[in-house]
C-alpha positions as CSV (number, residue, x, y, z in Angstrom):
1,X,-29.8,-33.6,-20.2
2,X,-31.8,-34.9,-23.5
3,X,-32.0,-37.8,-25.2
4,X,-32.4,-38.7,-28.6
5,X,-34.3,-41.4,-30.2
6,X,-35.5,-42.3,-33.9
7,X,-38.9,-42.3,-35.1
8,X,-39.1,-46.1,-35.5
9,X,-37.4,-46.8,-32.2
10,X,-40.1,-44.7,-30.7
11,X,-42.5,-46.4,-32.7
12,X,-41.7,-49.8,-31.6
13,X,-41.2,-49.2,-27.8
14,X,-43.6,-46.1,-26.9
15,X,-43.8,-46.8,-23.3
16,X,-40.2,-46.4,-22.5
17,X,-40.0,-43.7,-24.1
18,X,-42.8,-42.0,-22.4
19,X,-41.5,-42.9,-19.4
20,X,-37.9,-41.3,-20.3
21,X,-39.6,-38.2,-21.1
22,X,-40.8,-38.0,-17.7
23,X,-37.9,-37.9,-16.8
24,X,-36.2,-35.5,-19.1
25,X,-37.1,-34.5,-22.9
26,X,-36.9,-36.8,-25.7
27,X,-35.4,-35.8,-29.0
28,X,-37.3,-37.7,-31.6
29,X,-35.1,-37.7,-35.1
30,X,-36.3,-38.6,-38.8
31,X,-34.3,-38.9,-41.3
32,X,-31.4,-38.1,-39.1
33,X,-32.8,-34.5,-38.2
34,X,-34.6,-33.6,-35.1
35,X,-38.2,-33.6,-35.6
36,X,-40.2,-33.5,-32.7
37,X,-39.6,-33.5,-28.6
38,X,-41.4,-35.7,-26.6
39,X,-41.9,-34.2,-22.6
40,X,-43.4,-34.3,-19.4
41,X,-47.0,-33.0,-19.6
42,X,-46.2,-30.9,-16.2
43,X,-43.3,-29.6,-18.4
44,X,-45.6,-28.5,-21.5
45,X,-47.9,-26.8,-18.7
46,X,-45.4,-24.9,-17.5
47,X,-44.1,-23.9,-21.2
48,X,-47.8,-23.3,-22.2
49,X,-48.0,-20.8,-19.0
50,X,-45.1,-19.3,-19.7
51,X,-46.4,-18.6,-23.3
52,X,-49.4,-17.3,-22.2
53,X,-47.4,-14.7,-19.5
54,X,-45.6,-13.3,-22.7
55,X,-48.9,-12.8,-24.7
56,X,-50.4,-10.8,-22.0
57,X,-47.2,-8.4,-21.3
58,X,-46.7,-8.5,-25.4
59,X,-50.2,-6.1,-25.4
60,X,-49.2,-3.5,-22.6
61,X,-48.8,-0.3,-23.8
62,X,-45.4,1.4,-23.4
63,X,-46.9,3.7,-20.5
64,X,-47.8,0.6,-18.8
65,X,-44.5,-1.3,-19.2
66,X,-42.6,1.7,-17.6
67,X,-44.6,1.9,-14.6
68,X,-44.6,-1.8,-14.2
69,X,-40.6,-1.1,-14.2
70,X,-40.3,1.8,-12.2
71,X,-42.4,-0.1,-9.5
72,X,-41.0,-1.1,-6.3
73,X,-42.3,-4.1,-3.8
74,X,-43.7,-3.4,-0.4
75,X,-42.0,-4.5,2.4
76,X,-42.9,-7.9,3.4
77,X,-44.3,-8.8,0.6
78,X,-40.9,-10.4,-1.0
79,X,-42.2,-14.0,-0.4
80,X,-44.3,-13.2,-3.6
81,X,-41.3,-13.3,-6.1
82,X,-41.2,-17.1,-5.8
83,X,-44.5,-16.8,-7.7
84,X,-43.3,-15.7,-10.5
């Protein structure tokens, strides 16, 4: 679930927001549109990881991506999955 807050209610009680975007993301309107999103800071490392993983698989070269896809896990080694 998000919330959704205006700029100058943000404004005029930061902490509570801060603390509602610990829990889940803050919509922050201006002038009635959405302008920005206030979240966690574990959240925007996981985005900004996430990011980063895209980057480095956007400069493989085709060869590379189908072997990466035509690869299979050795046994055992499922655990690893949860990594990703």
């Amino acid at each position: 679930m998000t919330s959704t807050a205006t700029a100058a209610a943000v404004s005029k009680n930061f902490g509570a927001y801060q603390d509602a975007a610990a829990r889940e993301p803050v919509i922050i309107t201006k002038n009635g549109r959405p302008r920005t999103v206030l979240i966690a800071y574990e959240d925007y490392l996981r985005l900004s990881r996430r990011d980063r993983r895209f980057e480095a698989i956007a400069e493989l070269s085709d060869a590379d991506l189908a072997a990466v896809e035509q690869s299979e896990m050795e046994p055992g080694l499922d655990h690893l999955n949860a990594e990703l």
